[in-house]
Residue frames as a rotation matrix with the C-alpha (Angstrom) as fourth column:
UNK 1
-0.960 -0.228 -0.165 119.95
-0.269 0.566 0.780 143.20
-0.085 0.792 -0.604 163.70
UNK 2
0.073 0.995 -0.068 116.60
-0.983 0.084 0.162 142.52
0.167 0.055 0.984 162.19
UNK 3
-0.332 0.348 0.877 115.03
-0.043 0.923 -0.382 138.84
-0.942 -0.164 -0.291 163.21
UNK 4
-0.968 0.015 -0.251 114.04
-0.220 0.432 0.875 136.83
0.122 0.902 -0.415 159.95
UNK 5
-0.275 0.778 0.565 110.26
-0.600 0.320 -0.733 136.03
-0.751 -0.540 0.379 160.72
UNK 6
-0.863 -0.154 0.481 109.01
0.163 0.816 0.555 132.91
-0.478 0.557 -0.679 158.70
UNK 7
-0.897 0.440 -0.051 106.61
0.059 0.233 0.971 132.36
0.439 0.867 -0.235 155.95
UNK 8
-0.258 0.944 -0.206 103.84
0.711 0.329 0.622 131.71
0.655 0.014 -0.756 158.06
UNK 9
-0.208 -0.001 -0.978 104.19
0.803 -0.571 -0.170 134.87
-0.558 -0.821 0.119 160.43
UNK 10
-0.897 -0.377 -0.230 103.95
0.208 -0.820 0.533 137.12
-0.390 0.430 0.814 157.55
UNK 11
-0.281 0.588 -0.758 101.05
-0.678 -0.681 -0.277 139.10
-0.679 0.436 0.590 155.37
UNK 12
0.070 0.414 0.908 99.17
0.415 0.815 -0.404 136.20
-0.907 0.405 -0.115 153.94
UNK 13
0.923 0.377 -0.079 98.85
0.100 -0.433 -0.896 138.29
-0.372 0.819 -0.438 150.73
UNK 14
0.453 -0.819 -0.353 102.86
-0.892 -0.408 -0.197 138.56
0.018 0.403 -0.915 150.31
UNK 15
-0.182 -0.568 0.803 103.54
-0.419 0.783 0.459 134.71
-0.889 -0.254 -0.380 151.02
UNK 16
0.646 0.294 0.705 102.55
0.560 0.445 -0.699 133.93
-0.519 0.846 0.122 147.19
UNK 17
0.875 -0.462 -0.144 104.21
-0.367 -0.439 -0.820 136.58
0.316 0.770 -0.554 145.78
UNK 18
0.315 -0.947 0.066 107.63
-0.938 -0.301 0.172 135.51
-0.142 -0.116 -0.983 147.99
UNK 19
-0.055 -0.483 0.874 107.44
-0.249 0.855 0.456 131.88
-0.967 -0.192 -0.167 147.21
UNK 20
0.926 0.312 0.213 107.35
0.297 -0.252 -0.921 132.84
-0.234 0.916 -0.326 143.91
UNK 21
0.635 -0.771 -0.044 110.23
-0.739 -0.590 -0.325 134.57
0.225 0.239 -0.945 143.72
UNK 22
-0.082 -0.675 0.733 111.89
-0.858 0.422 0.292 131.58
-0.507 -0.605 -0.614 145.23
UNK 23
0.525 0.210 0.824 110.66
0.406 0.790 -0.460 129.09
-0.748 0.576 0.330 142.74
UNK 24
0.962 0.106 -0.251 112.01
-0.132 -0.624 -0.770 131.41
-0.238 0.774 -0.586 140.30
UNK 25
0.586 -0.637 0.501 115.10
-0.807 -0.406 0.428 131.43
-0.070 -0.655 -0.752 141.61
UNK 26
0.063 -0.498 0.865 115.93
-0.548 0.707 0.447 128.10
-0.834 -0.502 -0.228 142.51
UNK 27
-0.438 -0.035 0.898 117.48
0.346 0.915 0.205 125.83
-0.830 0.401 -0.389 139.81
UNK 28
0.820 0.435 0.373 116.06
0.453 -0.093 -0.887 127.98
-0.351 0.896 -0.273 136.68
UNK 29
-0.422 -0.819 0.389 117.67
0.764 -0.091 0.639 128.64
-0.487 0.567 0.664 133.71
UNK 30
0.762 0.417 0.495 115.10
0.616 -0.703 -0.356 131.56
0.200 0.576 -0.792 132.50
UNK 31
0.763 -0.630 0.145 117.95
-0.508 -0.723 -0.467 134.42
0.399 0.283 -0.872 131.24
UNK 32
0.501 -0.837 0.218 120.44
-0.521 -0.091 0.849 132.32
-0.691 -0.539 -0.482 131.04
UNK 33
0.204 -0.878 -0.434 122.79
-0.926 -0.316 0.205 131.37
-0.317 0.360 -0.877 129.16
UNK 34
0.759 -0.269 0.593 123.73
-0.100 0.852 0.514 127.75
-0.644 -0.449 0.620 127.74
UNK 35
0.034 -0.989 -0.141 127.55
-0.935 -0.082 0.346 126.83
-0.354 0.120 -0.928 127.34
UNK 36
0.947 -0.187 0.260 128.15
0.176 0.982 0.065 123.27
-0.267 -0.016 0.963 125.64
UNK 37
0.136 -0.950 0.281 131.14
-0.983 -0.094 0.157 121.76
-0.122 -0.298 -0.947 126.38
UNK 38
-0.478 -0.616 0.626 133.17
-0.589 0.754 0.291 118.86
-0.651 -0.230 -0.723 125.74
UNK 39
-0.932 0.045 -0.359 131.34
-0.343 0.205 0.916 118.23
0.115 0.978 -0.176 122.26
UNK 40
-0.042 0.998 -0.048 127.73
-0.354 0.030 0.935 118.07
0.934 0.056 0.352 123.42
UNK 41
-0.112 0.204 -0.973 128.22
0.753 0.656 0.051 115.79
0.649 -0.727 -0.227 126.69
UNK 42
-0.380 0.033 -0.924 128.39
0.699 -0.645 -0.310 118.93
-0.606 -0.764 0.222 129.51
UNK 43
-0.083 0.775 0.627 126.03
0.639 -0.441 0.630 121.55
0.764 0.453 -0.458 129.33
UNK 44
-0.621 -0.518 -0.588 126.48
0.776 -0.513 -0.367 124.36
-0.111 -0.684 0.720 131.54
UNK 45
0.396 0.773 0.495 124.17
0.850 -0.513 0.122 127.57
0.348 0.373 -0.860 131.94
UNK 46
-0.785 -0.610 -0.106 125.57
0.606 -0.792 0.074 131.09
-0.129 -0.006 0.992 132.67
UNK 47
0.766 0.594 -0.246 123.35
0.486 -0.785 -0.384 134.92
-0.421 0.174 -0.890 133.28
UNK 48
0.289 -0.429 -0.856 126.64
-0.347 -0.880 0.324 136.32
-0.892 0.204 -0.404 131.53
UNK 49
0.940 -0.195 0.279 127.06
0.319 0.221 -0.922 135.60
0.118 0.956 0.270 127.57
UNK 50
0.583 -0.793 -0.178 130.51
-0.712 -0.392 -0.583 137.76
0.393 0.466 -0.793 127.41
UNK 51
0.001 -0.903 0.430 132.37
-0.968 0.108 0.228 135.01
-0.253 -0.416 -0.873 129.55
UNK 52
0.890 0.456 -0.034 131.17
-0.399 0.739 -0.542 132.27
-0.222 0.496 0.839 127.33
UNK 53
0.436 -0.826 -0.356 134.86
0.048 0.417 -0.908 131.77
0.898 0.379 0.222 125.63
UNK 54
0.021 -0.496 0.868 136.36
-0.915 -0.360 -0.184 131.92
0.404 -0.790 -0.461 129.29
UNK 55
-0.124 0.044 0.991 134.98
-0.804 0.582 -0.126 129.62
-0.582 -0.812 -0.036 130.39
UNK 56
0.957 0.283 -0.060 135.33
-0.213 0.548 -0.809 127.33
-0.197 0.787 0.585 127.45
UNK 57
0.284 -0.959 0.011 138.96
-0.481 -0.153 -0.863 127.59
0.829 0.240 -0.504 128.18
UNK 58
-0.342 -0.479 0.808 139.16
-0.939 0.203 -0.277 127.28
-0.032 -0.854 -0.520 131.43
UNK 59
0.547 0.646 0.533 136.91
-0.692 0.707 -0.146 123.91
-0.470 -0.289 0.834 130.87
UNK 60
0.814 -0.506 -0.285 139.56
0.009 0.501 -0.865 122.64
0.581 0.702 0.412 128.04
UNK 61
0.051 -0.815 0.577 142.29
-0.577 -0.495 -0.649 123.65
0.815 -0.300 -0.496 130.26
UNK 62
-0.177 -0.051 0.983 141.39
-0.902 0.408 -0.141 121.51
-0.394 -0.912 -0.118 133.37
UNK 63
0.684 0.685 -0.253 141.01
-0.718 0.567 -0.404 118.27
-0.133 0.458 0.879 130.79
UNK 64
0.772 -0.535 -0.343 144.05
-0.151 0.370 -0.917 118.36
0.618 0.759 0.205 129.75
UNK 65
0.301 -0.416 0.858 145.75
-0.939 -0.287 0.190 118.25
0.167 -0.863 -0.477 133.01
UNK 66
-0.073 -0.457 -0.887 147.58
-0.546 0.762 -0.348 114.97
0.834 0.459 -0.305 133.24
């Protein structure tokens, strides 16, 4: 099994490009999707447009649950 080796053990020249990629990552909404729900109040983001109405069901569907 390879060993993880931290941030600071690595090729000084590749720790920008990978903490990049991790800012990128984390918490963005670039290519994605937004779903509003529940008449503007819930906002929701998605990387897949086709399961937009899915998931607009399934979100009406667990409201109405008594």
């Amino acid at each position: 099994m390879k060993k993880n080796r931290p941030l600071s053990n690595r090729n000084p020249k590749t720790v920008p490009v990978l903490t990049q990629q991790v800012a990128d990552s984390c918490g963005s909404v670039k290519g994605k999707y937004a779903v509003v729900l529940d008449g503007g109040k819930t906002t929701i983001y998605i990387s897949d447009k086709s399961k937009e109405a899915e998931i607009i069901e399934r979100y009406n569907q667990r409201k109405i649950k008594p």
